[in-house]
N, C-alpha and C positions, 0 to 999 in steps of 0.2 A: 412790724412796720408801724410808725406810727403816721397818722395818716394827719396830721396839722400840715397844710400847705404844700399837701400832694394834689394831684391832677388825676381828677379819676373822672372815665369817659364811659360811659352807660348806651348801647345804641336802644333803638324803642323802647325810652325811656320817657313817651309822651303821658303815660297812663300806666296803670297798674301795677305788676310787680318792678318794672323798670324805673317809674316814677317814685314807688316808696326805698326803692335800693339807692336812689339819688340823693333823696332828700337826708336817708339812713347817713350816705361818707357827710355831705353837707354836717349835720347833724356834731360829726366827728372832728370838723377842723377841714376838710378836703374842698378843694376849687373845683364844679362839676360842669364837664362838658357834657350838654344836652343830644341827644341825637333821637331824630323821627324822619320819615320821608315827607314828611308836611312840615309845616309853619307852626312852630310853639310856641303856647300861650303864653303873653309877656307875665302872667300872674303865676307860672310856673316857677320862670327865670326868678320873680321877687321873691317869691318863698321859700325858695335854696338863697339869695343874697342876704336875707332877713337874718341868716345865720352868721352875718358877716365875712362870707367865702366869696370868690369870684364865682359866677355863673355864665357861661354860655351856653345858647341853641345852637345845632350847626344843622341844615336839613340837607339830608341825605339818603340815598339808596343801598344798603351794604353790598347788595349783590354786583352794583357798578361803581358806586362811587367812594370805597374804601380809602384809596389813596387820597382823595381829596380832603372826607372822612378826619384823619388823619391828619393831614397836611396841616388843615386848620384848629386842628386842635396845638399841634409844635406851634405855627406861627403866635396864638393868642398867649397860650400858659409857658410856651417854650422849651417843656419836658413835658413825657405821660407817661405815671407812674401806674394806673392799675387801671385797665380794658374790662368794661362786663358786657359780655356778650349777649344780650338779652331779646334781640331784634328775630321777632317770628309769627309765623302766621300756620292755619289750621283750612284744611280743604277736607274735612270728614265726609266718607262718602263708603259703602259697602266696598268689599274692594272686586266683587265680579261687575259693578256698577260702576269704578271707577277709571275715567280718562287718562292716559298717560299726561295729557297736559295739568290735573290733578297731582300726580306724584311729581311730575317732573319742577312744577312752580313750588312746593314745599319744601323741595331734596335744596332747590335751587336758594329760597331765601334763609331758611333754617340750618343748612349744613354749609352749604359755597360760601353762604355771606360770612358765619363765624370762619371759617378756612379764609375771606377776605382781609378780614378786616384783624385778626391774627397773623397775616403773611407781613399784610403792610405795618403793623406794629411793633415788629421784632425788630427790625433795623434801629430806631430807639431805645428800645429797651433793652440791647444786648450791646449798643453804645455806652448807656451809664450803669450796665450791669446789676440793673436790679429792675424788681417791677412784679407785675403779678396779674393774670388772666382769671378770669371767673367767667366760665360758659354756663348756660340756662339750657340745661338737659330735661329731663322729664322722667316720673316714677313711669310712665308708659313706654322707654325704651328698654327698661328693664323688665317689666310686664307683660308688654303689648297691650293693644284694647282693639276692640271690635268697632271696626268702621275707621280707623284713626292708621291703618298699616304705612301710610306714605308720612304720616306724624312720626310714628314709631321708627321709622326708619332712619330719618331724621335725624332725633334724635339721640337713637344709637350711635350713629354715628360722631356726633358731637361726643359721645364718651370713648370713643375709641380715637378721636384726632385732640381730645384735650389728654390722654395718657402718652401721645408718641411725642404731640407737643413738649410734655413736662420732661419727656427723657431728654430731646434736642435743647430744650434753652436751659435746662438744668445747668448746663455747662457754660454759662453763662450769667447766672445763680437769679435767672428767671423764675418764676415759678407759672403753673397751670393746673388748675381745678376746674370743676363743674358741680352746679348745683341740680337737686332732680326734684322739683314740687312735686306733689303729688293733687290735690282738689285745693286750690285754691280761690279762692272768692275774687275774680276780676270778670271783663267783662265776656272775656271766652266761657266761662261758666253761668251767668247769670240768666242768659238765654234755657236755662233748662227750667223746667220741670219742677212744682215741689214736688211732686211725686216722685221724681228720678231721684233729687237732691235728695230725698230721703231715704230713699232705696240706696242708696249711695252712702249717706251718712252711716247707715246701719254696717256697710262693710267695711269701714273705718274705725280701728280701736281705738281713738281718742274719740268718736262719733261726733264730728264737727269737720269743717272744711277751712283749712288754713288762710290765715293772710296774708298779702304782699311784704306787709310790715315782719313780720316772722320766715318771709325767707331774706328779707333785708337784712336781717342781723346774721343768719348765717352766712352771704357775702360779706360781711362785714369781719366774720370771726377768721374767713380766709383771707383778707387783704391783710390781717393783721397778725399771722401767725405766718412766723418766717420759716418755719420747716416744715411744710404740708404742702405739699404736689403731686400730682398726677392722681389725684382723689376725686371720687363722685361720693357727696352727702345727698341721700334722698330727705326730705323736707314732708313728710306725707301722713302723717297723725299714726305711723303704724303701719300703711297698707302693705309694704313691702318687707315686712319683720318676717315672715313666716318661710 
């Protein structure tokens, strides 16, 4: 695909790895539709336009407001060519300590919402018969981790509905992938620890913790390679090699 004057829609792409995977298609020639449940920074929208691409914000809820989501992305650009699912959140908590309303708002914004905002997408995209999904999985559903079980869960699941995806729009010469980070440097991590981060570092065979910017270009390498679907790339220095 090449991505000159495609329409690619990012949802929690206010920040971190969502905001470097935007600026990444920008970067590439792509018109990028913004999405956050809040009001984004008009210094956002300038610095994808800077690249001389269209830019919009749209604010939004994935978990309710999918089809709207949507709606306003057709109405501005009037095609959407490549969906990155990136919209999530983290309720870590032990799990004999943890509240069902804990699992139930994670399963809810991190798996419903991508199943959202994927249901309402298809009808476009299997109208002009082409297009491309990129979900944001995690090296922890292939893992697991301690305290994160309703995360994990998650986004397992996100790899097992972007693989049944890829078979259904396949036929449609859709495509569907997921990306799985592994320690990446935003603001869910920052909150730690040198000491964890370094305890951390040490179990990582590249011993560093990745960037937003570096799984940006693997979204980048899937919007662009027309025969790869129903694939999960872990993004994670190593940690999952073994």
């Amino acid at each position: 695909m090449d991505l000159t004057g495609k329409t690619v829609l990012i949802t929690g792409s206010s920040r971190g790895i969502g905001a470097a995977i935007a600026l990444a298609f920008a970067q590439k020639g792509a018109n990028i539709a913004l999405n956050s449940r809040h009001a984004l920074a008009p210094a956002q929208v300038a610095a994808i336009q800077a690249y001389g691409v269209d830019c919009v914000g749209i604010v939004g809820d994935v978990t309710q407001d999918a089809a709207q989501i949507i709606d306003q992305v057709l109405a501005h650009f009037g095609h959407l060519d490549v969906l990155v699912n990136n919209a999530g959140i983290t309720a870590d908590k032990l799990l004999i300590r943890m509240q069902p309303a804990d699992f139930a708002q994670t399963i809810q914004t991190n798996l419903v919402g991508t199943f959202n905002m994927i249901q309402y997408s298809l009808k476009p995209l299997f109208k002009q018969r082409s297009g491309c999904i990129i979900n944001l999985a995690s090296v922890v559903a292939l893992t697991g981790n301690i305290g994160q079980a309703n995360y994990a869960a998650s986004k397992a699941g996100i790899i097992g509905l972007t693989k049944s995806v890829a078979r259904e729009a396949a036929l449609r010469q859709v495509r569907c992938n997921a990306l799985a980070p592994g320690m990446i440097t935003t603001a869910m991590t920052q909150d730690l620890s040198t000491k964890v981060k370094t305890q951390i570092e040490t179990e990582i065979p590249l011993k560093r913790f990745g960037t937003p910017e570096e799984v940006a270009q693997a979204a980048i390498f899937l919007a662009e390679n027309d025969y790869m679907t129903g694939q999960t790339i872990a993004i994670d220095g190593g940690m999952t090699m073994y």
